[in-house]
C-alpha positions in Angstrom: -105.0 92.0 113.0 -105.5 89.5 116.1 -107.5 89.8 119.5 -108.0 87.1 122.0 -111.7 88.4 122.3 -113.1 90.3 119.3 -116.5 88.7 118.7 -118.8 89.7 116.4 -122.5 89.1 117.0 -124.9 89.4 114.1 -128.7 89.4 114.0 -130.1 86.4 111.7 -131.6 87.7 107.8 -128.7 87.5 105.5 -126.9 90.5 108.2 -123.6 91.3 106.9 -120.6 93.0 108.8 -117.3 94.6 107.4 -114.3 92.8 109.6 -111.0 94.2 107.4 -109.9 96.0 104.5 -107.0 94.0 103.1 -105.0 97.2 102.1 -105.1 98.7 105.6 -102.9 95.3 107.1 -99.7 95.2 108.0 -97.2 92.5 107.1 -96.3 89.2 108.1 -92.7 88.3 108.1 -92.8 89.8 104.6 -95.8 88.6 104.0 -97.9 91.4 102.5 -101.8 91.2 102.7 -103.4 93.5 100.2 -106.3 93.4 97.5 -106.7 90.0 96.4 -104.4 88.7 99.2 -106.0 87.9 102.1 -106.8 85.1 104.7 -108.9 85.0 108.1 -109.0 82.6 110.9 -112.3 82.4 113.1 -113.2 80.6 115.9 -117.6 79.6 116.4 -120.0 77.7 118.7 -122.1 78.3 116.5 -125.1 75.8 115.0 -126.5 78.0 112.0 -125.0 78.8 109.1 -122.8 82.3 108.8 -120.6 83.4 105.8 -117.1 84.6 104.8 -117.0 86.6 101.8 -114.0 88.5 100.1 -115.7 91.7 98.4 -114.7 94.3 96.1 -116.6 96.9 98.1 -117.2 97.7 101.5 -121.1 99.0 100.8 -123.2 97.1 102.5 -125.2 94.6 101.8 -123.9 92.9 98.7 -126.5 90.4 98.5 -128.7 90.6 95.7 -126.3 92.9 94.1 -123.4 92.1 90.9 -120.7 92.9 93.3 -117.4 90.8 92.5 -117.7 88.1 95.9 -115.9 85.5 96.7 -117.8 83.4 99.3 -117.9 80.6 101.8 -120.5 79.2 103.8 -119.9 77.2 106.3 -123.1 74.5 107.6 -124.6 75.1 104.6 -128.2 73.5 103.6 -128.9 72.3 107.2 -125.4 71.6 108.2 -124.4 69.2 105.0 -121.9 70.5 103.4 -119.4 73.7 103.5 -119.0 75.6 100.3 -116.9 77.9 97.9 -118.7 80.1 95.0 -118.8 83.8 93.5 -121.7 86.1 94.0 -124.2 86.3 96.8 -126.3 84.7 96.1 -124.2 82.3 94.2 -124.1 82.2 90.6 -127.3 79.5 89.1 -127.3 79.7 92.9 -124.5 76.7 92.7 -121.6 76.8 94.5 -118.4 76.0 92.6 -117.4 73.3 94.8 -118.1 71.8 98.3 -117.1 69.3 101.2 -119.2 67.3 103.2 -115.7 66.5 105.6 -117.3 66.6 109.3 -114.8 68.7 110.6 -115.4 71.3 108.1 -119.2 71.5 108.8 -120.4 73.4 112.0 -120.6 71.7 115.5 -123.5 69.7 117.0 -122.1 70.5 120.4 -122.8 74.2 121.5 -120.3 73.7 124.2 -117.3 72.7 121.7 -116.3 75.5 119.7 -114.4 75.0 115.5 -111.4 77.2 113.9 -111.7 77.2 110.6 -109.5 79.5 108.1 -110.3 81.3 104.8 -108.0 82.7 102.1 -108.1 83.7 98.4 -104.4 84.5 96.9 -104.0 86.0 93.9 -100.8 85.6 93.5 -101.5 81.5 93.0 -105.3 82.2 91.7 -106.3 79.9 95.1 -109.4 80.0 97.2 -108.9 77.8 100.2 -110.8 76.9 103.3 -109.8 74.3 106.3 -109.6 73.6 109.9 -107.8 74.7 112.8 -106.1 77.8 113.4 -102.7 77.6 111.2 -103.7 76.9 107.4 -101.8 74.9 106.1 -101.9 71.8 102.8 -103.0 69.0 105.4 -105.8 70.8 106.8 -107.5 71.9 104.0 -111.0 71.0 103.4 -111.7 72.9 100.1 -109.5 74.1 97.4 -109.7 75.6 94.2 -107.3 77.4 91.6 -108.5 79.5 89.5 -106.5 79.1 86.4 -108.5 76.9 84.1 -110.8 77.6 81.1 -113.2 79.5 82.6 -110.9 82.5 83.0 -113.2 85.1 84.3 -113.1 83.5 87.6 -109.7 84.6 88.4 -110.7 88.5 86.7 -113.6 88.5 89.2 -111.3 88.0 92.1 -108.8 90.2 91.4 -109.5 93.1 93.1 -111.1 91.9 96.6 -110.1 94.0 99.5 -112.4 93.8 101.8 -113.9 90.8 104.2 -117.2 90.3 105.1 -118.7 88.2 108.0 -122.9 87.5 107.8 -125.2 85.4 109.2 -127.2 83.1 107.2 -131.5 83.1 107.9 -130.6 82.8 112.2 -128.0 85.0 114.3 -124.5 83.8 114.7 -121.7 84.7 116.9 -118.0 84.4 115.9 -114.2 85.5 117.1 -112.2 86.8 115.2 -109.0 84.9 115.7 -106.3 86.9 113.1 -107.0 88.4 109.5 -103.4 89.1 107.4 -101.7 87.9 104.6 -102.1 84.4 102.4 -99.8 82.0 103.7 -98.5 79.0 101.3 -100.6 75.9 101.4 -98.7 74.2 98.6 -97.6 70.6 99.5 -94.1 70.0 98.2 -92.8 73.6 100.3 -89.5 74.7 99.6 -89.1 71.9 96.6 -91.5 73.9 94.7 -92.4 77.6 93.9 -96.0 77.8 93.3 -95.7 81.2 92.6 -92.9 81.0 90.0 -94.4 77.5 89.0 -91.3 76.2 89.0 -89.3 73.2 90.6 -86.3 74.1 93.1 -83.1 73.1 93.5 -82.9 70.0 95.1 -79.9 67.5 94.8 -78.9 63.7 95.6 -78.4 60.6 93.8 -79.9 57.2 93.1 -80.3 54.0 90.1 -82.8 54.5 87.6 -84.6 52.4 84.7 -85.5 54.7 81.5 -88.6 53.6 79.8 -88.6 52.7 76.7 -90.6 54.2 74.0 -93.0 52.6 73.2 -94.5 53.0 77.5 -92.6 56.3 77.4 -95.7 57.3 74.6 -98.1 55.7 77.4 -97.0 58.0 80.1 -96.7 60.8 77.7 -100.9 60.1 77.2 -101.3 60.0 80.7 -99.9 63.5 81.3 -102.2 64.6 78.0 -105.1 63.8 80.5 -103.9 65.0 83.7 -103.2 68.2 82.3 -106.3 68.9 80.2 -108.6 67.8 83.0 -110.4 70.8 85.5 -107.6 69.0 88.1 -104.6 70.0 85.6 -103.8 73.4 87.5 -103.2 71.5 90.3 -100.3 69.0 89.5 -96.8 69.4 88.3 -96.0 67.3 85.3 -92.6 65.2 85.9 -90.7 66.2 82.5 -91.3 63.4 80.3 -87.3 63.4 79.3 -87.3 62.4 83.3 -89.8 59.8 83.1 -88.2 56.3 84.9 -88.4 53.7 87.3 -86.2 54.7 90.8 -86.0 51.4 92.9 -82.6 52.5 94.8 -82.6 56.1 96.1 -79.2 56.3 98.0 -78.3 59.9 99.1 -80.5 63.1 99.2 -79.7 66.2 101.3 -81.0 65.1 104.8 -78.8 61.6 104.3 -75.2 62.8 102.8 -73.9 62.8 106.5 -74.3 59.4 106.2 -71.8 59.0 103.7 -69.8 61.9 105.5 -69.3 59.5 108.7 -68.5 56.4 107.1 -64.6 57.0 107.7 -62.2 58.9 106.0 -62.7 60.2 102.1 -61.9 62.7 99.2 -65.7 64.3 101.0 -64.3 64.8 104.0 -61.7 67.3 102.6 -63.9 68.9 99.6 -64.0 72.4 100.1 -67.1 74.0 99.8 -71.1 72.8 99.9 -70.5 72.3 95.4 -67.6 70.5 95.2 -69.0 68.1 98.8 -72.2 67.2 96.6 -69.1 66.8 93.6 -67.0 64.4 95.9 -70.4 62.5 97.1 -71.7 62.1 93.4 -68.0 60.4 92.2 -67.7 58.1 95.8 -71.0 56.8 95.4 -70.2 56.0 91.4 -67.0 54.6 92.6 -68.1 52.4 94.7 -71.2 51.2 93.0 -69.3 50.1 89.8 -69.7 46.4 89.8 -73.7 46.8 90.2 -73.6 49.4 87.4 -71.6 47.3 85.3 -73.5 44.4 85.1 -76.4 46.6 83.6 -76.2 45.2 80.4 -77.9 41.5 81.5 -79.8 43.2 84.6 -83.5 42.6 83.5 -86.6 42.8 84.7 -90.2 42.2 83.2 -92.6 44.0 85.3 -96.3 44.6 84.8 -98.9 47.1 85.3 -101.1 46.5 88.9 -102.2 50.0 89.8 -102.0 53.5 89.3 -103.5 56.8 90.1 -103.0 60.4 89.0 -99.7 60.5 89.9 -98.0 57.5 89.7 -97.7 53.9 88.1 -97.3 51.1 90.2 -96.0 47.6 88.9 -95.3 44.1 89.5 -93.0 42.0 88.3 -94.7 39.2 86.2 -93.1 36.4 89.0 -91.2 35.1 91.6 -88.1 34.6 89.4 -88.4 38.0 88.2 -88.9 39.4 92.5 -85.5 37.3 93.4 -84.1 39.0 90.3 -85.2 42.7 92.0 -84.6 41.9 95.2 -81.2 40.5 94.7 -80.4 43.4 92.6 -81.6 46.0 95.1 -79.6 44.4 98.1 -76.5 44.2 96.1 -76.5 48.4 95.7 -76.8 49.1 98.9 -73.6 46.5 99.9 -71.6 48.4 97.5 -72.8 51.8 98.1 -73.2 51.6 101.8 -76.2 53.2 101.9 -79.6 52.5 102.7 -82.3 52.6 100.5 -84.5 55.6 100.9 -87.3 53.4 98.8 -89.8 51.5 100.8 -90.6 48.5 99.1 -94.3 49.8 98.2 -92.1 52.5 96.1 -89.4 50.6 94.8 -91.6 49.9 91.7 -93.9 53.1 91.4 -93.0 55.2 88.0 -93.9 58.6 89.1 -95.1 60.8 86.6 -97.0 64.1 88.1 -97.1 65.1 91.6 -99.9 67.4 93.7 -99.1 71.2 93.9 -101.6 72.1 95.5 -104.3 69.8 97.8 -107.2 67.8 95.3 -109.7 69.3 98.0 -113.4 69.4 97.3 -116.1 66.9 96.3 -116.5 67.9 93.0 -112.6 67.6 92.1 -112.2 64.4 94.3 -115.5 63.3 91.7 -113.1 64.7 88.8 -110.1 62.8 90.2 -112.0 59.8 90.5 -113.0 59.6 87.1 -109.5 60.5 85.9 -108.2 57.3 88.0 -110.8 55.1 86.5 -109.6 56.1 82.8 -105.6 56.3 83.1 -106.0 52.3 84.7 -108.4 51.2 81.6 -105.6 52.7 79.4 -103.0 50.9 81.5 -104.8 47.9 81.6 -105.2 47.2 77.9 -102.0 49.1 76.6 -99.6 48.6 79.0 -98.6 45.0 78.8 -94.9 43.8 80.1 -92.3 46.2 80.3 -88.5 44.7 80.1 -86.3 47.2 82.2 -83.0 46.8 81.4 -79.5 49.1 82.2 -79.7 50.6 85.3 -77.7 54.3 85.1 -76.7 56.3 87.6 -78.8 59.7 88.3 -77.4 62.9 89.6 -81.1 64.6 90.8 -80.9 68.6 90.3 -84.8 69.1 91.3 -87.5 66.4 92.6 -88.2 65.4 89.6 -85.3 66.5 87.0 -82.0 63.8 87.2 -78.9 63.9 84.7 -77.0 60.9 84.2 -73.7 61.1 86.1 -71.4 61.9 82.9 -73.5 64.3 81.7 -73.7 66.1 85.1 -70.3 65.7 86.5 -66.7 65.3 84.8 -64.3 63.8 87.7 -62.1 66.0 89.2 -58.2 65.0 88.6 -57.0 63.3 91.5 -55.3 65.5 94.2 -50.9 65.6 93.6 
């Protein structure tokens, strides 16, 4: 459903209109909307307070009733904050989180007009608002996943059909800009399937450091705290057989033409998109031989300086230590041939979780700020001096899963 001009115009007193019935929408590119699957965009000049709820029942008025609601409110308390919660009113009249982001709270200007977008997606167990008219992970203002402890959240939501548009104690007027299906505001799109949870394929190649196990246990503790905290449903956990340091990252999918147009080679005349990566994986191993043999006496002491809850950044413990890196890291990519995909800044970061989903909110940004402050006091006093040693070639199957070359490729016999 989409019309350039379909306002609606609602008297002030809690008045509440019925805008869709999720099960009445067609698709989108095979995108189904249906109950517990929708997502609105709307379009307001508005400087009062109006609300987007996703009901269980098109009877109206649900305030003041136990209906199953899942609402926003946008400019609430005088314009300070926007808001997610269930029930109308909300539960302990508390919403279950919020954003005080300016672009997420009405306008001060009558004459400049906001988009903002709603969805709740079953599928995922995500409620979402944001900005502008194409909802997507970089415009969200407030997220939250509803697969956690308190389970009944995602129960309550699961069979919302219908959406709901009402004022808040003045009139409001709002377009309707579209109502249909979900999209997918996940972050790491088509690496990831949030709805399968699951990584996908993804190949390339690059040098790793493996951790040794004594940090290895550190990281492992790290994870532990990630995943048991309220922002847990949120993040992928790298697998901890994966864990390690990747300063040179020479070839992924968008940069194998790079190898491709560096003159003749076995690539060149590999038949099919398998056996190309095959030929890449062995040229690259070929030619970075020397680098990989001198693994044995290639050492470096490095240090803990920062971290968040994602990754582990680190420092080597001095400038004889940084020649040793940097001398190491240009010698790769003369043998290889290829660039280094690594920015400095990266070179040294051990990454051991990654964002699924946006940290939107300020009561998960609070959550993620105390989560910060204890994985650097445990780094801090655990972490101590790290000697990496034995750099190994990695063959990546996902973002975040690598075999060693060996195990993930036997040469193929030479051509007669």
């Amino acid at each position: 459903m989409s019309s350039d001009w379909n306002w609606i115009n609602l008297p002030g007193g809690h008045a509440e209109q019925l805008v869709a019935d999720l099960e009445a929408l067609p698709a989108e590119d095979g995108n189904q909307p249906c109950t517990g699957r929708g997502m609105i965009v709307v379009q307001t000049n508005a400087t009062c307070s109006f609300h987007i709820s996703f009901s269980s029942t098109d009877i109206l008025p649900t305030r003041g009733t136990d209906v199953p609601t899942l609402r926003f409110v946008v400019g609430k308390r005088r314009n300070t904050m926007t808001s997610v919660g269930l029930g109308n009113p909300y539960l302990k009249k508390e919403p279950i989180d919020f954003t005080r982001q300016q672009d997420a709270l009405l306008t001060s200007n009558p004459e400049r007009s906001r988009t903002f977008w709603f969805l709740y997606d079953k599928v995922v167990q995500v409620a979402a608002m944001g900005v502008q008219a194409c909802p997507q992970a970089d415009v969200c203002r407030l997220l939250c996943r509803f697969q956690d402890s308190i389970g009944f959240r995602a129960e309550v939501c699961e069979n919302l059909r219908y959406i709901v548009i009402s004022s808040g104690k003045l009139p409001v007027s709002l377009r309707i800009v579209h109502v249909g299906p979900p999209p997918d505001v996940s972050i790491p799109r088509h690496l990831f399937d949030p709805v399968e949870w699951k990584e996908l394929p993804w190949q390339g190649c690059s040098c790793i450091f493996e951790l040794d196990e004594q940090h290895l246990a550190i990281l492992k503790r790290i994870q532990s705290l990630l995943s048991a905290s309220p922002l847990g449903p949120l993040y992928q956990l790298v697998p901890p057989e994966c864990l390690c340091l990747n300063p040179a990252r020479l070839l992924d999918p968008f940069r194998r033409p790079e190898l491709l147009c560096q003159g003749p080679s076995v690539v060149a005349d590999s038949p099919g998109d398998e056996m190309d990566w095959r030929a890449c994986f062995e040229q690259v191993q070929e030619r970075l031989a020397i680098p990989l043999h001198s693994g044995p006496w290639t050492y470096w002491p490095l240090r803990f300086d920062r971290a968040d809850c994602t990754t582990v950044t680190l420092v080597p413990t001095g400038p004889v230590c940084q020649q040793a890196v940097s001398s190491w890291v240009a010698a790769v990519q003369q043998a290889s041939g290829l660039r280094n995909a690594a920015v400095p800044r990266d070179m040294l970061t051990l990454t051991f979780a990654y964002e699924v989903f946006p940290v939107e909110g300020e009561n998960a940004s609070q959550v993620r700020r105390d989560l910060v402050r204890e994985i650097k006091a445990i780094l801090d006093k655990e972490w101590g001096v790290m000697e990496f040693i034995g750099p190994k070639l990695a063959l990546w199957q996902t973002k975040s899963r690598w075999l060693p070359f060996q195990a993930a490729y036997v040469p193929s016999a030479p051509t007669p």
